[in-house]
N, C-alpha and C positions, 0 to 999 in steps of 0.2 A: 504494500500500500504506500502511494506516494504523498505525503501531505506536502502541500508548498507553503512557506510561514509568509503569511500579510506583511510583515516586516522582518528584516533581519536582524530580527534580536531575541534571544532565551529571556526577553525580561517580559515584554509586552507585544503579544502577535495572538494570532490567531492561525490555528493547524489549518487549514483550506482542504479538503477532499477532493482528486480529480476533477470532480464536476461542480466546484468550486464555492460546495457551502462549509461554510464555518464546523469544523467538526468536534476541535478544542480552543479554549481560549484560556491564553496564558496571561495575568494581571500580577504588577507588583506592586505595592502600598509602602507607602515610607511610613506611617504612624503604627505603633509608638518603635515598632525598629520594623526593618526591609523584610517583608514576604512576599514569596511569591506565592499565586494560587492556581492550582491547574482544573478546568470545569470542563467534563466532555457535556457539549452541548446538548438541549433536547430538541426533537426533532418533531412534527407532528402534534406540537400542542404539550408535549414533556417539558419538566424543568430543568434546567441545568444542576449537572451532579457533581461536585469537588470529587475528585481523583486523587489529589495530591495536593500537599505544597513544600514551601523551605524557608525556614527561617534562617537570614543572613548573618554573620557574625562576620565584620570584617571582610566582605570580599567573597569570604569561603561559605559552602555550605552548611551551617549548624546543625539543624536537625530537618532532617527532609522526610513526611510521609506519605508514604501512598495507601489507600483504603483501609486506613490507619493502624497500618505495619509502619514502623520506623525502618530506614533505609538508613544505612552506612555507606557513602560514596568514598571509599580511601585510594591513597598514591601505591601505585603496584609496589616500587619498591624507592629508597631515601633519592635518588638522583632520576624517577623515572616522571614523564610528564601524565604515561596513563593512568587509569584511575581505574579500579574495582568495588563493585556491590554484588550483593545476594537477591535477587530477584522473588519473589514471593513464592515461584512453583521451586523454594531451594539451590537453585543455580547458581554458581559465581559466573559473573559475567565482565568482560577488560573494555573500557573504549580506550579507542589510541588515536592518536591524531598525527595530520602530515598536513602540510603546508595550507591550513585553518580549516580542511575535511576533517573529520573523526568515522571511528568503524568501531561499533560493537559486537564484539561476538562472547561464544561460551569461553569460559575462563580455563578449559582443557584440553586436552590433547585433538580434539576435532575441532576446536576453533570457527565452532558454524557461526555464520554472520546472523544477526540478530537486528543491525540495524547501519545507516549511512548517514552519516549528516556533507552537504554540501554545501557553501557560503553562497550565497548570490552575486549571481555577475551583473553584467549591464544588459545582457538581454536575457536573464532569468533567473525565478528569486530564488529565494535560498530554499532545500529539499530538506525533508528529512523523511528517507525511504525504512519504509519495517518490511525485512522477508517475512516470510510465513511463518517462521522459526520464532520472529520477535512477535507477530501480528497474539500471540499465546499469554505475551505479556504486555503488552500496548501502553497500559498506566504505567507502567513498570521502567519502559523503555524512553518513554514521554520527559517523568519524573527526572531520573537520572540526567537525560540530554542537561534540560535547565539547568542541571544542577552544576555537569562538567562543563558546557559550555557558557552558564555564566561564571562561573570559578575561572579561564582561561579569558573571557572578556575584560571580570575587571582585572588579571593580574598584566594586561596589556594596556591597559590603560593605567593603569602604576606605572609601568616603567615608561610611558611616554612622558611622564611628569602630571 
């Protein structure tokens, strides 16, 4: 499944469905500290459902949950930039990143992709693709993004000054 994000940013977009309705909406609030909140939309007259959110400390991810399991986003290892969590069906799972894409997959020996993130260019926005592998864990995979890719936004925006 491909959602394309309304804006390119892990703080405030909205997921877009191929056929270009609002599937998720991602919201951050600065009172009384930075959350973010993830809502999969309702459709047909449904209400919107909190999925997840993260409350910020500094930049990093604090506490991040999704359908309210607590989620641990950690650095694979002291010098490494990817990051690992355990997924709710038990699984460890790695994103990694290479020149501002990131790839999730299972955190073992088969290494199945689970999900893609793409930046936006000037003639397309930015992706974030789930195979069918991730599509199992959707909230799961959703959560985490925000979580690595704003952790990697703002520590770019630190070092620009």
């Amino acid at each position: 499944m491909n959602y394309s994000l309304s804006m390119d940013s892990p703080f405030n977009t909205a997921l877009l469905a191929p056929e270009g309705r609002a599937a998720y909406r991602i919201d951050t609030y600065q009172s009384p500290c930075t959350t973010t909140v993830i809502k999969k939309m309702g459709g047909g007259g449904q209400s919107d459902v909190e999925v997840g959110r993260v409350a910020w400390q500094g930049g990093r991810p604090g506490t991040a949950v999704v359908h309210g399991h607590e989620m641990f986003v950690n650095k694979s290892s002291f010098f490494s930039s990817s990051r690992t969590f355990t997924a709710l069906n038990g699984q460890s799972y790695k994103w990694t990143f290479h020149e501002g894409s990131a790839l999730m997959a299972s955190n073992d020996s088969r290494q199945a992709p689970a999900a893609t993130y793409t930046p936006a260019t000037r003639s397309n926005p930015a992706l974030l693709h789930i195979t069918p592998h991730g599509l199992t864990i959707t909230s799961d995979v959703i959560l985490s993004f925000v979580c690595v890719e704003g952790e990697r936004r703002h520590a770019m925006r630190k070092s620009l000054g």
